[in-house]
N, C-alpha and C positions, 0 to 999 in steps of 0.2 A: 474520599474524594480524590486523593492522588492514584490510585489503581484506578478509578474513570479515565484519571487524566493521562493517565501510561497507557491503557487501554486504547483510549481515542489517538495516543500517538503512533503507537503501535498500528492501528488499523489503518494509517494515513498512511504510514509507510507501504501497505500493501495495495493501496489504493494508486501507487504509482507504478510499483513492482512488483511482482511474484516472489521469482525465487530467491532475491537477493534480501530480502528479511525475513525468510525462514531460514536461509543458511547461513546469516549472522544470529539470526536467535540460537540456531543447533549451534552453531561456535561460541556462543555466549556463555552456554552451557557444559564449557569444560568437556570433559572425558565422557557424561552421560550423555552426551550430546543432546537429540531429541525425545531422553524418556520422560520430560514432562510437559510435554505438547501434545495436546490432545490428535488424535487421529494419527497424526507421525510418529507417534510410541510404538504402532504396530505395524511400522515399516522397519525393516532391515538397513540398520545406521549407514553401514557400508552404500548401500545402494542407493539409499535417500542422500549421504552426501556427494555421489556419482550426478544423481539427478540434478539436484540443485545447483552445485557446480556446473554443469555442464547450461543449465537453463537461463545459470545467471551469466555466464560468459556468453550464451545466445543473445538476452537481454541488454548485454551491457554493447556488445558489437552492433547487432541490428538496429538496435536504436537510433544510431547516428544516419542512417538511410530512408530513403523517405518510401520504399516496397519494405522495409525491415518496421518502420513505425504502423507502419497499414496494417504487416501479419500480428507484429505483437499485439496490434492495440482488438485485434479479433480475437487472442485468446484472453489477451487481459481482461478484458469487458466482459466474458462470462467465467474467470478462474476467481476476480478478485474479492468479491461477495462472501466467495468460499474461505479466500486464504483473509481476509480481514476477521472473519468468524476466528479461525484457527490461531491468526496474531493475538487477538482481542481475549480469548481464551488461555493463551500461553502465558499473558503478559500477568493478567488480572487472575491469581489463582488463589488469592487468599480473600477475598473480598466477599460483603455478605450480600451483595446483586448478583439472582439468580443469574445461571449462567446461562439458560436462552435468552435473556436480556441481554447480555455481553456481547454473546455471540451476533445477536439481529443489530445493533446497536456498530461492534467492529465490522459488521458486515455491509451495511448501508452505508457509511461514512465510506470505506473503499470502493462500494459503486459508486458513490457522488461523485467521486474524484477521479474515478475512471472515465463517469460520462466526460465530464468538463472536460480530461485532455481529449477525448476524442470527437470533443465540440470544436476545441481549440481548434485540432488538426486538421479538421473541414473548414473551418471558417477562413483559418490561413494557409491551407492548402498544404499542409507540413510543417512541422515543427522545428521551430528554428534552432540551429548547433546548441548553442547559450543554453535552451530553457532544456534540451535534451541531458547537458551536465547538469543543472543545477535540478530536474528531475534527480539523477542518480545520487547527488551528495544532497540531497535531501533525505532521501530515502533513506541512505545510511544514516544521517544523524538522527530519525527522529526513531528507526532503531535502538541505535543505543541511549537516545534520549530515552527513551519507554523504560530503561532499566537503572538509567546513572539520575535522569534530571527529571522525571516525569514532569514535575511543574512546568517548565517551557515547553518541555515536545507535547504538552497536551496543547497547550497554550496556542504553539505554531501550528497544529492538528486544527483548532477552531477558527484561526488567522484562513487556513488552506478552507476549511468551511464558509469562513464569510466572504474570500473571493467567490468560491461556486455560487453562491448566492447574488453574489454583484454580478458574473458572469449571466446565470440564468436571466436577468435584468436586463442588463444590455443586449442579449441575446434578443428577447420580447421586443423589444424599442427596435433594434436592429430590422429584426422583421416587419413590423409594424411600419416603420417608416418608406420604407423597400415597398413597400402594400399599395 
């Protein structure tokens, strides 16, 4: 049950960002960096941490602009599926749930949570300063939650779940009433 719970925090983290919790997971992991992350073992470390770096310094800049949340939120909404798969994998490696479960399971939970910001940032026309930091310092703790504290970062993973859910809700009534 706690590598679910690592796993679902893990995959929430990529459900807001890309690169910046694969390139804490690849730093998590000391000197081998990414050789036990599935699919990033056979990338070239030097270069995967060129990329990351470089995508999370794009991530963490652009963010704050509201043409910079438009572009990211274009490639997040179709990279995040993939990299919640790869977190959800990295995270949960000793567990006895198959790992296409993991995988569809870390993957879905980062699209949810893709959609809803990019529900948000239509509804309110841009995302405000506030939620674009607490996006980021989220992200990182539920990172290293996924490896120090699973119990809460899954916990706050399910929390981030039961907003989308309220969201989708209000969303329905929103429109509905608009009708």
């Amino acid at each position: 049950m706690i590598e679910i719970l690592a796993t679902l925090s893990a995959s929430a983290a990529a459900g807001m960002r890309i690169g910046t919790p694969l390139l804490i997971i690849g730093l998590l992991q000391g000197s081998s960096l990414w050789s036990q992350v599935p699919i990033l073992s056979h990338i070239s470390p030097p270069i995967l941490l060129g990329c990351l770096s470089c995508w999370s310094l794009v991530e963490l800049l652009a963010s704050k602009k509201l043409w910079g949340q438009r572009l990211l939120q274009m490639v997040q909404l179709f990279m995040s599926p993939l990299v919640g798969a790869i977190m959800g994998l990295a995270v949960a490696s000793a567990t006895a749930t198959p790992n296409w479960l993991i995988a569809c399971i870390g993957g879905l939970l980062a699209l949810v949570l893709q959609l809803v910001q990019v529900g948000w940032f239509y509804r309110l026309r841009g995302l405000p300063l506030w939620a674009v930091f607490l996006q980021d310092t989220l992200c990182v703790a539920l990172v290293l939650f996924a490896f120090d504290a699973p119990w809460q970062g899954g916990l706050i993973a399910l929390i981030l779940l039961w907003f989308a859910v309220r969201s989708a809700k209000q969303w329905y009534d929103w429109y509905w009433q608009k009708s």
